[in-house]
Structure formats: C-alpha cells, structure tokens
HTML snippet that shows the backbone in 3Dmol.js (N, CA, C, O; Angstrom):
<script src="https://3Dmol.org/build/3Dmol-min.js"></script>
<div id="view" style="width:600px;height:400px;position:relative"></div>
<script>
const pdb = `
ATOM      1  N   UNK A   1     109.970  54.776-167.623  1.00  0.00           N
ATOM      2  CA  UNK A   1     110.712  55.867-167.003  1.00  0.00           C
ATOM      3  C   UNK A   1     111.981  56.108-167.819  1.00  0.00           C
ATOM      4  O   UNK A   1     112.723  55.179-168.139  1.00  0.00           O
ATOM      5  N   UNK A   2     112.199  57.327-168.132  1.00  0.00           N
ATOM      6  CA  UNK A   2     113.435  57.584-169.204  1.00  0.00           C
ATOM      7  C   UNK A   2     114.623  57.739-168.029  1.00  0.00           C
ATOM      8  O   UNK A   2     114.540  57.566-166.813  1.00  0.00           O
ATOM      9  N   UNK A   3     115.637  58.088-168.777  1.00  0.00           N
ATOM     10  CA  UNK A   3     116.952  58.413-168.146  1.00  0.00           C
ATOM     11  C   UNK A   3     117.137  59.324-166.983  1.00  0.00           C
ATOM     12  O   UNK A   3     117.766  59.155-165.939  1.00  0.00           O
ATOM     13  N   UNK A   4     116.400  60.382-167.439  1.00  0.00           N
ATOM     14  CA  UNK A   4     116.712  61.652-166.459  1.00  0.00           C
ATOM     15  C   UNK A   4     115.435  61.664-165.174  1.00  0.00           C
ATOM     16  O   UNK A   4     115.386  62.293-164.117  1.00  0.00           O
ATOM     17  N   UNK A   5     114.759  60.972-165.615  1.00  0.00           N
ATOM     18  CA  UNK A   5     113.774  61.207-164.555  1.00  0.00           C
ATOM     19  C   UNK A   5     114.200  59.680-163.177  1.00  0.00           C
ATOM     20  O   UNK A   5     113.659  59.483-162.089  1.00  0.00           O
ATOM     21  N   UNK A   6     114.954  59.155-163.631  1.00  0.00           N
ATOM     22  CA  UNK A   6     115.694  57.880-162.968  1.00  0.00           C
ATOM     23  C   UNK A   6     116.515  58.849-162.080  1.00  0.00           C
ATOM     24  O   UNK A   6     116.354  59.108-160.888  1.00  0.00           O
ATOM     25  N   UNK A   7     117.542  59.374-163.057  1.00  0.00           N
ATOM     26  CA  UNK A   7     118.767  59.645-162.142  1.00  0.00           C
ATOM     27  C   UNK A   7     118.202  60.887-161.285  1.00  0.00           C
ATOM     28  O   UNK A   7     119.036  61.345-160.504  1.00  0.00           O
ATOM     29  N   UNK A   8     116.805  61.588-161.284  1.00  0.00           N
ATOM     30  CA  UNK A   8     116.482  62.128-160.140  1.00  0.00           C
ATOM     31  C   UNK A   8     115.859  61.342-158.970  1.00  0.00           C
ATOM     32  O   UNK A   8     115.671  61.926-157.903  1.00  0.00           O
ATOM     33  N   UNK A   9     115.604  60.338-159.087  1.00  0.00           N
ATOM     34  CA  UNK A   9     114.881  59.540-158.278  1.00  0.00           C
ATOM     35  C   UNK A   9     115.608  58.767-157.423  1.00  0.00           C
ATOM     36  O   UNK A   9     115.306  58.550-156.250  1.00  0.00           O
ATOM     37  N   UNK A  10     117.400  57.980-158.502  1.00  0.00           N
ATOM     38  CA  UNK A  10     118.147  58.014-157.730  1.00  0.00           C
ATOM     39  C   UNK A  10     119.199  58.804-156.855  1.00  0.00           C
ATOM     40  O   UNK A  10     120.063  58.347-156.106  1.00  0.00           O
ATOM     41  N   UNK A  11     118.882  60.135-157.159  1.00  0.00           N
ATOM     42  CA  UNK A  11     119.673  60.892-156.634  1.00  0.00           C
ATOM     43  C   UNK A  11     118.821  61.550-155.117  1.00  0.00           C
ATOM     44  O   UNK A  11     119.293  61.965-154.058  1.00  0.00           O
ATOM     45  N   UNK A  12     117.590  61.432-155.533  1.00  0.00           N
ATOM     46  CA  UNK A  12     116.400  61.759-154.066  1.00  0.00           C
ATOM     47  C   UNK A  12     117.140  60.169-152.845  1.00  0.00           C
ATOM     48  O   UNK A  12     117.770  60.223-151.789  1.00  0.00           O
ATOM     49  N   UNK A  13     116.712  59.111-153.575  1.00  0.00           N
ATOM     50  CA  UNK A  13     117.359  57.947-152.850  1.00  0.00           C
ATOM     51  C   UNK A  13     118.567  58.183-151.764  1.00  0.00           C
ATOM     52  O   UNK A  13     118.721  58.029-150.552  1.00  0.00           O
ATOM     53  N   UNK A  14     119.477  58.728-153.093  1.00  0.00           N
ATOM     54  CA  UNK A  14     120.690  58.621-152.053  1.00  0.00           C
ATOM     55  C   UNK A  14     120.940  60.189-150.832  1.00  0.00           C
ATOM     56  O   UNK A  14     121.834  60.210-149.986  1.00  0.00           O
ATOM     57  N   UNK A  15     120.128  61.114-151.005  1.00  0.00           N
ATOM     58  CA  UNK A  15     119.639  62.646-150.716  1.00  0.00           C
ATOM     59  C   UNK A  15     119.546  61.818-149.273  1.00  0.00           C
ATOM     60  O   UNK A  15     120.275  61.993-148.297  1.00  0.00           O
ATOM     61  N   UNK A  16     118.522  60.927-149.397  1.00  0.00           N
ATOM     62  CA  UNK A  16     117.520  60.367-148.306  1.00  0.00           C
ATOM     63  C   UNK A  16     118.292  59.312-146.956  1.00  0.00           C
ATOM     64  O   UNK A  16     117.875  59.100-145.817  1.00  0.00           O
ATOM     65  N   UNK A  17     119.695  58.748-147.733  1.00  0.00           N
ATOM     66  CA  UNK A  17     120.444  57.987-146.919  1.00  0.00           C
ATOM     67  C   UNK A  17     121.685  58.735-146.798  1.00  0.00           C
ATOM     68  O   UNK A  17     122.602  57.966-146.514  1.00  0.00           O
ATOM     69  N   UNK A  18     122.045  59.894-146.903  1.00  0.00           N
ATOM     70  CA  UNK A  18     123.059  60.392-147.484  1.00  0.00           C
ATOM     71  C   UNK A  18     124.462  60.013-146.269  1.00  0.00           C
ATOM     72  O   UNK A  18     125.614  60.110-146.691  1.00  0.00           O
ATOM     73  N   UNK A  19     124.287  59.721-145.237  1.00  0.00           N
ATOM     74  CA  UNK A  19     125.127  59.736-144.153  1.00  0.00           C
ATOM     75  C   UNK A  19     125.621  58.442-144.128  1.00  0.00           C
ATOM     76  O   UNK A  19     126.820  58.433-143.849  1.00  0.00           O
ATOM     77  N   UNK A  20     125.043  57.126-144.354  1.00  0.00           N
ATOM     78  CA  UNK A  20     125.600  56.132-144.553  1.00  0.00           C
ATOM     79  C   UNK A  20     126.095  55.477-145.739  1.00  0.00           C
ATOM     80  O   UNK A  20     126.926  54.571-145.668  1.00  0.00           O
ATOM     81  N   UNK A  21     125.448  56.050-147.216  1.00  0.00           N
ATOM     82  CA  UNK A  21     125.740  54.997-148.306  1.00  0.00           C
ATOM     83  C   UNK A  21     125.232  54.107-148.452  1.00  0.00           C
ATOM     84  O   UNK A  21     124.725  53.476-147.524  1.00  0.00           O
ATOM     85  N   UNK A  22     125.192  53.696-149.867  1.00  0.00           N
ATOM     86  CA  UNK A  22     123.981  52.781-149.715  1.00  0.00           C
ATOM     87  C   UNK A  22     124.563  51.634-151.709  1.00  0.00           C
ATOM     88  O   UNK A  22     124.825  52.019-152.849  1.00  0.00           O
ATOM     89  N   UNK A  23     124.487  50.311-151.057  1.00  0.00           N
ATOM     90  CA  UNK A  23     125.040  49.785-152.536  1.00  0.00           C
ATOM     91  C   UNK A  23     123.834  49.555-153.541  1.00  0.00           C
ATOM     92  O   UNK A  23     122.683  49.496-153.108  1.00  0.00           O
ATOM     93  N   UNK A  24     124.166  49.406-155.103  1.00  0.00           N
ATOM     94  CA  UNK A  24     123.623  49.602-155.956  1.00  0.00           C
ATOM     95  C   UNK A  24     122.161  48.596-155.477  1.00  0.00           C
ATOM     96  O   UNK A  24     120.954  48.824-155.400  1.00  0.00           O
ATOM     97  N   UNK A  25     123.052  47.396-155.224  1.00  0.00           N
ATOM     98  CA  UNK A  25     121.612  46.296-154.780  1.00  0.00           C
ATOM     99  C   UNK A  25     120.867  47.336-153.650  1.00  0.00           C
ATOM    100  O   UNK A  25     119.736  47.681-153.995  1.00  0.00           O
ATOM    101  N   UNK A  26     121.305  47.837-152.454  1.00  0.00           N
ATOM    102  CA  UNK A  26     120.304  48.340-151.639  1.00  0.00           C
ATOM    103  C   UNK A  26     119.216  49.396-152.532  1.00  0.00           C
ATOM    104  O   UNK A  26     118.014  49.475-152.281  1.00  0.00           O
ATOM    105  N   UNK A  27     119.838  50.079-153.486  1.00  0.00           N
ATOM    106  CA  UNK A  27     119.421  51.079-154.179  1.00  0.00           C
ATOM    107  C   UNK A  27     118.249  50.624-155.149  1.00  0.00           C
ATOM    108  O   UNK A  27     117.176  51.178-155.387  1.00  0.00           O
ATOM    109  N   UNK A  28     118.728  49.576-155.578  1.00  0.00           N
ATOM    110  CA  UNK A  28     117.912  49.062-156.312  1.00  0.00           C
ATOM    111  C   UNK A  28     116.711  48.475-155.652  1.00  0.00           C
ATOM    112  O   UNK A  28     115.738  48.327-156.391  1.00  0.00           O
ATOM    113  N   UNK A  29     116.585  48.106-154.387  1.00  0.00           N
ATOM    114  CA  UNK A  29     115.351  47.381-153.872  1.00  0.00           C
ATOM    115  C   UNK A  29     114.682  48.431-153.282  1.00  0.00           C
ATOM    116  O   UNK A  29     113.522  48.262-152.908  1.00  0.00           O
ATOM    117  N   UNK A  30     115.355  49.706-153.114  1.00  0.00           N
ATOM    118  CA  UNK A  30     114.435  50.901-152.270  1.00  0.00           C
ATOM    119  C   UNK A  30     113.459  51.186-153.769  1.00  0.00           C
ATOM    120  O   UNK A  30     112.262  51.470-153.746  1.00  0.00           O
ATOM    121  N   UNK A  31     114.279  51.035-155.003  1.00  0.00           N
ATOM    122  CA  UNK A  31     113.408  51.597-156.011  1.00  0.00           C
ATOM    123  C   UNK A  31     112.332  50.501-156.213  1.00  0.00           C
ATOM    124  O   UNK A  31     111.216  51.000-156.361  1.00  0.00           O
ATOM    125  N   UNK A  32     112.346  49.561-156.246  1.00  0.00           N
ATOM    126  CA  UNK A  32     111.523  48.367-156.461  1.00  0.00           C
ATOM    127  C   UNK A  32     110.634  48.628-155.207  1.00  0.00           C
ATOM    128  O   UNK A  32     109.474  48.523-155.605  1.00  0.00           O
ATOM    129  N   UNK A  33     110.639  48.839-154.244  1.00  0.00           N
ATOM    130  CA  UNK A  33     109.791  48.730-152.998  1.00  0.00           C
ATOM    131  C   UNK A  33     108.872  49.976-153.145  1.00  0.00           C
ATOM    132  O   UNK A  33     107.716  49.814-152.753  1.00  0.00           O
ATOM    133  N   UNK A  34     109.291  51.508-153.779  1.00  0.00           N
ATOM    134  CA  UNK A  34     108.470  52.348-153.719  1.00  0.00           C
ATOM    135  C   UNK A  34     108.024  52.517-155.793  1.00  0.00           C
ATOM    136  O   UNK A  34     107.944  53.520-156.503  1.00  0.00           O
ATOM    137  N   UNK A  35     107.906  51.559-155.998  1.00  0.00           N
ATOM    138  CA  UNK A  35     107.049  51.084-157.123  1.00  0.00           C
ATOM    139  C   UNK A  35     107.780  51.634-158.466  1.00  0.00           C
ATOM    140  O   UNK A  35     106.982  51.640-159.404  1.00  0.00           O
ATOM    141  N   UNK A  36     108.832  52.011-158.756  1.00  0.00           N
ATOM    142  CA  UNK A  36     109.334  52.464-159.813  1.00  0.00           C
ATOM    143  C   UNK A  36     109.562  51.503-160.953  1.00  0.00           C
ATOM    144  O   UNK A  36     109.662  50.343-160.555  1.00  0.00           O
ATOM    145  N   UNK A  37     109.632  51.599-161.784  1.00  0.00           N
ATOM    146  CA  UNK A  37     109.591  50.806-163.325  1.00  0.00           C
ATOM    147  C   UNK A  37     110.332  50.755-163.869  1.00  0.00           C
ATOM    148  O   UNK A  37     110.031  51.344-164.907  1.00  0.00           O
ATOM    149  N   UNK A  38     111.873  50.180-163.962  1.00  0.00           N
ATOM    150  CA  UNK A  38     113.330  50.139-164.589  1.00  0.00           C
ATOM    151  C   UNK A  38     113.696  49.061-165.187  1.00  0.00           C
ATOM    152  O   UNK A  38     113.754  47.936-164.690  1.00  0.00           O
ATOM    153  N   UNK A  39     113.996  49.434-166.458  1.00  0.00           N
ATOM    154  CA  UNK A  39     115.189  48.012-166.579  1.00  0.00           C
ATOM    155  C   UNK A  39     117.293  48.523-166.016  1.00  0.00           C
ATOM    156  O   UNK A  39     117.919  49.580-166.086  1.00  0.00           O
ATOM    157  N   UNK A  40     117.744  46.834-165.423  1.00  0.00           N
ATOM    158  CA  UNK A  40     118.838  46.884-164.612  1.00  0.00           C
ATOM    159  C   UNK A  40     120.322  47.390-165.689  1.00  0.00           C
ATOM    160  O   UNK A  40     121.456  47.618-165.269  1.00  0.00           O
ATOM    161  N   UNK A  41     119.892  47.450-166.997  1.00  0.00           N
ATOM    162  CA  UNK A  41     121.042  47.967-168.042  1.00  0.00           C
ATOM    163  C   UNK A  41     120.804  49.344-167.606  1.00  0.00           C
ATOM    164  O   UNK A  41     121.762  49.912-167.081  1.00  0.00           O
ATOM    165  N   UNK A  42     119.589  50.051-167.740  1.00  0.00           N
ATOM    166  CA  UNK A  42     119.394  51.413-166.974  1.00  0.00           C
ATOM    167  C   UNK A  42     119.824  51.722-166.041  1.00  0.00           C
ATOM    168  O   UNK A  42     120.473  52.722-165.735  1.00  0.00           O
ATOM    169  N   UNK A  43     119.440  50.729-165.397  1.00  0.00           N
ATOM    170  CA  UNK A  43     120.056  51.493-163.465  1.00  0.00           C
ATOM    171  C   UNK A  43     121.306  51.362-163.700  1.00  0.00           C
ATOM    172  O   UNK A  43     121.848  52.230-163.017  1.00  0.00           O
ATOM    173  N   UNK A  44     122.175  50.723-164.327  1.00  0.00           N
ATOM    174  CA  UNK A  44     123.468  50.815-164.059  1.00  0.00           C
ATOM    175  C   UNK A  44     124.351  51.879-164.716  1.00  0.00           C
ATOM    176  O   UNK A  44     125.295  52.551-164.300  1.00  0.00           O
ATOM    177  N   UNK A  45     123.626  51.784-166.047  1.00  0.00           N
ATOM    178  CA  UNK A  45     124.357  52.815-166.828  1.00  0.00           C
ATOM    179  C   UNK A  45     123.919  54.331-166.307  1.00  0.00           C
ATOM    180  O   UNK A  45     124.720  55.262-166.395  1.00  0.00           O
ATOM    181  N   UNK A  46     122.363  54.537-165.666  1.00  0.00           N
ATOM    182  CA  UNK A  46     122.469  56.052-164.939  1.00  0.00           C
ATOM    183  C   UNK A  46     123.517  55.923-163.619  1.00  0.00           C
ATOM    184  O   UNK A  46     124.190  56.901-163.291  1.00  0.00           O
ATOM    185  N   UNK A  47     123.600  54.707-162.925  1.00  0.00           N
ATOM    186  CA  UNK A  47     124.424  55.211-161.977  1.00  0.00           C
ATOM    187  C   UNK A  47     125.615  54.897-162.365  1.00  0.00           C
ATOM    188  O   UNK A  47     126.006  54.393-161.312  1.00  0.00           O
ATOM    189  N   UNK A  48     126.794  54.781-163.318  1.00  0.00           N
ATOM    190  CA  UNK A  48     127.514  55.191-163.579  1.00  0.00           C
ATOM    191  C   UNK A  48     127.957  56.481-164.250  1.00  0.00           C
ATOM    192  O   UNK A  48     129.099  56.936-164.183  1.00  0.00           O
ATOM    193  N   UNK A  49     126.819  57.082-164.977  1.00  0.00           N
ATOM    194  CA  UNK A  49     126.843  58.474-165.242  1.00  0.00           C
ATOM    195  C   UNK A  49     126.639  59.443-164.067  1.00  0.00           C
ATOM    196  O   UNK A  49     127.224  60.526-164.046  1.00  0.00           O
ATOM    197  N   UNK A  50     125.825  59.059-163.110  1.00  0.00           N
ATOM    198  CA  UNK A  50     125.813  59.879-162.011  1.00  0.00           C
ATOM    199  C   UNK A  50     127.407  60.238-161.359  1.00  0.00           C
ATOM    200  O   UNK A  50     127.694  61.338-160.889  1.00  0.00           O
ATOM    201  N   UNK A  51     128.272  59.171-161.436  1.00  0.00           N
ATOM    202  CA  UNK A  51     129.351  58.806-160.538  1.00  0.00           C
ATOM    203  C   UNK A  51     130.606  59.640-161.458  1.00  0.00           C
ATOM    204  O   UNK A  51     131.613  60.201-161.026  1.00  0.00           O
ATOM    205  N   UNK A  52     129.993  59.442-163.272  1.00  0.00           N
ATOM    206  CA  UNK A  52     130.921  60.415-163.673  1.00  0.00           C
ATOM    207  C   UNK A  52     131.248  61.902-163.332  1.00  0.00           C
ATOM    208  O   UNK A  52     132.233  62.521-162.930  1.00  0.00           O
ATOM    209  N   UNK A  53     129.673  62.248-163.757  1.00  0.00           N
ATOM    210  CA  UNK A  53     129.554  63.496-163.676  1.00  0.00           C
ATOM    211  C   UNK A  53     129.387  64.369-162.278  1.00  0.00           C
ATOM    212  O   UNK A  53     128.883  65.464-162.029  1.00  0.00           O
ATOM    213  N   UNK A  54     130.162  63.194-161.362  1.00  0.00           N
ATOM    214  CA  UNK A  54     130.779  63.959-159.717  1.00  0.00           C
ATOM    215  C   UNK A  54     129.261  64.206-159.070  1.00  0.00           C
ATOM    216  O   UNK A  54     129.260  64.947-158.087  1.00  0.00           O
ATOM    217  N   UNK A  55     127.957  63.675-159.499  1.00  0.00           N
ATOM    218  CA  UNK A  55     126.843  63.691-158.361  1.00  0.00           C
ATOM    219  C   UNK A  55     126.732  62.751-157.772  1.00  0.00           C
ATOM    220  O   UNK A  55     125.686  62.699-157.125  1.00  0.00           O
ATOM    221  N   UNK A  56     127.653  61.567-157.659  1.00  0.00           N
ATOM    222  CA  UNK A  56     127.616  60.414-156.870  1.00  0.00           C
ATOM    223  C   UNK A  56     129.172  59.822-156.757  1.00  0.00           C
ATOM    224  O   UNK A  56     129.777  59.393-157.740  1.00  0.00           O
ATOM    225  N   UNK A  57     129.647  59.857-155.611  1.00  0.00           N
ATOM    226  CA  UNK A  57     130.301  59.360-155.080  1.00  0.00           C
ATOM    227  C   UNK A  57     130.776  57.804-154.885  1.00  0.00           C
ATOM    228  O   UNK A  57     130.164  57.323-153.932  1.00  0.00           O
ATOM    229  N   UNK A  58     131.536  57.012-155.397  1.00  0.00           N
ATOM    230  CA  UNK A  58     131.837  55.564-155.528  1.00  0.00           C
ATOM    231  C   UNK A  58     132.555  55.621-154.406  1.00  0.00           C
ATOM    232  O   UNK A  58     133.194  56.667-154.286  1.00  0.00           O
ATOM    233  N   UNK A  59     132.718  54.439-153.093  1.00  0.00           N
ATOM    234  CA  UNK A  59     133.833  54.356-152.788  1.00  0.00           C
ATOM    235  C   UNK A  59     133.751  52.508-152.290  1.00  0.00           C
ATOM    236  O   UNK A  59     132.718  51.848-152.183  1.00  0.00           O
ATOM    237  N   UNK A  60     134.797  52.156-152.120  1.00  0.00           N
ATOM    238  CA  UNK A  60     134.356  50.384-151.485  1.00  0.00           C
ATOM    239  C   UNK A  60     134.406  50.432-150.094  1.00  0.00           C
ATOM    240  O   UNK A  60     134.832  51.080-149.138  1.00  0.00           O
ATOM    241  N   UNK A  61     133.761  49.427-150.430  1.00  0.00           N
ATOM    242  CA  UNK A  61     133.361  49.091-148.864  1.00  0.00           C
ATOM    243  C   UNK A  61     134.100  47.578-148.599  1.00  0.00           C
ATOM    244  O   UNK A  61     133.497  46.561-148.943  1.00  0.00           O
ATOM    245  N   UNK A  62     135.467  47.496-147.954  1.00  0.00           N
ATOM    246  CA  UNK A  62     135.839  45.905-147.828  1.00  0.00           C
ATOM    247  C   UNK A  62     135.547  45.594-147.104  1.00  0.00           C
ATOM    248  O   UNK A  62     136.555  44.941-146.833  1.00  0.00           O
ATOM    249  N   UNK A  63     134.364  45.250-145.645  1.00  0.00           N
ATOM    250  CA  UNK A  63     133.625  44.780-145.284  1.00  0.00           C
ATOM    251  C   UNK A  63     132.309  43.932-145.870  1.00  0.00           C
ATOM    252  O   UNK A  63     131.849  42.927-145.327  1.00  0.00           O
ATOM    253  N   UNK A  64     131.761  44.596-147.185  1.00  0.00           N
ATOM    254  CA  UNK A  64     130.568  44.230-147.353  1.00  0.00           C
ATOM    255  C   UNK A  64     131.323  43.606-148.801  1.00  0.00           C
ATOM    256  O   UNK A  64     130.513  42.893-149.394  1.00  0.00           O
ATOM    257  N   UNK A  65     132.565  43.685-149.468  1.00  0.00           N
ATOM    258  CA  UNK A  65     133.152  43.533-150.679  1.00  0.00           C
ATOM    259  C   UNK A  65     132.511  44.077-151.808  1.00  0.00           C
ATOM    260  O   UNK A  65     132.610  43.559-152.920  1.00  0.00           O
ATOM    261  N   UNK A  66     131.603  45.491-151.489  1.00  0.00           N
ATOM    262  CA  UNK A  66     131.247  45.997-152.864  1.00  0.00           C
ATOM    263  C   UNK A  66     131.204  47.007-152.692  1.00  0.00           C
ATOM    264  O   UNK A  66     131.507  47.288-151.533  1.00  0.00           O
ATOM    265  N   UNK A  67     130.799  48.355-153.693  1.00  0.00           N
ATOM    266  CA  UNK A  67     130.983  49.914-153.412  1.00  0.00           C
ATOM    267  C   UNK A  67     129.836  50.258-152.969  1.00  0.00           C
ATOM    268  O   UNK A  67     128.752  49.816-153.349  1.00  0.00           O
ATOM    269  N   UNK A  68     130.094  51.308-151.895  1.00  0.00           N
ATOM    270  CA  UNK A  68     129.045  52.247-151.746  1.00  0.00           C
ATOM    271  C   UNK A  68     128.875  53.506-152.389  1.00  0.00           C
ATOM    272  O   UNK A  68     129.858  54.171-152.716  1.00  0.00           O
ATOM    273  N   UNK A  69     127.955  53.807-152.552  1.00  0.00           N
ATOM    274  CA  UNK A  69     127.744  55.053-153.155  1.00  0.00           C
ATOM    275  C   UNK A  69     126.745  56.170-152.290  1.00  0.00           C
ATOM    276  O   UNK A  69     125.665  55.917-151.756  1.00  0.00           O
ATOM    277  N   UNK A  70     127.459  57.462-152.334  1.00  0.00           N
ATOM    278  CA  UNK A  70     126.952  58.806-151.359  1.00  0.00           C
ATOM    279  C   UNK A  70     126.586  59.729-152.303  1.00  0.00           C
ATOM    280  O   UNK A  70     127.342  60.058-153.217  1.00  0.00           O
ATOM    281  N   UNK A  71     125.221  60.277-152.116  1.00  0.00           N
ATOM    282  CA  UNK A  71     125.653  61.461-152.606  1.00  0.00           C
ATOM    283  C   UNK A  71     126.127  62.706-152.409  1.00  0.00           C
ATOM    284  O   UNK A  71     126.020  63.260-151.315  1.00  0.00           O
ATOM    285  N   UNK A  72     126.731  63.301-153.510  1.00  0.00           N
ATOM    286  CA  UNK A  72     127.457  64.421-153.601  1.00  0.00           C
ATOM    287  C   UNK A  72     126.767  66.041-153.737  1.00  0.00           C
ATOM    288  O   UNK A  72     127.097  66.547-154.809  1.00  0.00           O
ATOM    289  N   UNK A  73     126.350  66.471-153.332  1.00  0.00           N
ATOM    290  CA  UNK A  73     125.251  67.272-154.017  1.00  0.00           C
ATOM    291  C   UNK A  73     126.200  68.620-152.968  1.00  0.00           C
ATOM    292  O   UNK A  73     125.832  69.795-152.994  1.00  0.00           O
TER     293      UNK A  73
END
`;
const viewer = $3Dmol.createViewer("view");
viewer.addModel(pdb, "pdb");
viewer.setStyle({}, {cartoon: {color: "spectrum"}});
viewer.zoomTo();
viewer.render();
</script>
C-alpha cells in the first residue's frame, strides 16, 4: 500500500470515529483488524503529514497521556 492510498484509509478511519478521537495505537489496530498491509515508519510519517497539512487534528489527551487525533475535514 503506497502513501496516498494509506492516508485515505486513515482519514475514512478517523471520518468513522470522528466525535471521539482516536490514538495512533487505536488507529493502528482498526487498520490491522480490517486487513490492511503497512509498515509503522509509514503510518507515522502519513499521520504526521496528515496533521501538517490541517486534515488531522493533534490534540493530548492527559488522561490517557498521549494525543488524540480528529478529523478535520
């Protein structure tokens, strides 16, 4: 799976939870559970490009001590 076809898949992901947020680990096991094929240098570096380019939302969460991410669409 290349770059762009990721960051639509994670961007359907977060489409799909959009009201609560959801952290990279949750994100990452929804993709693993509905069979997708990634390496984790990928997932990170699309979802930090997502977060640049203002289609994903970073914010922390100090309850859970890590960020959630919404999307922005």
């Amino acid at each position: 799976m290349n770059k762009e076809e990721l960051k639509a898949v994670i961007l359907q992901v977060l489409k799909d939870n959009k009201n609560e947020g959801l952290t990279s680990t949750q994100i990452r096991n929804i993709l693993i559970d509905k069979g997708v094929e990634f390496n984790m240098i990928e997932f990170r570096e699309v979802l930090a490009d997502l977060t640049r380019e203002g289609k994903v939302k970073k914010i922390p969460d100090y309850q859970s001590k890590k960020f959630k991410f919404f999307y922005e669409g």
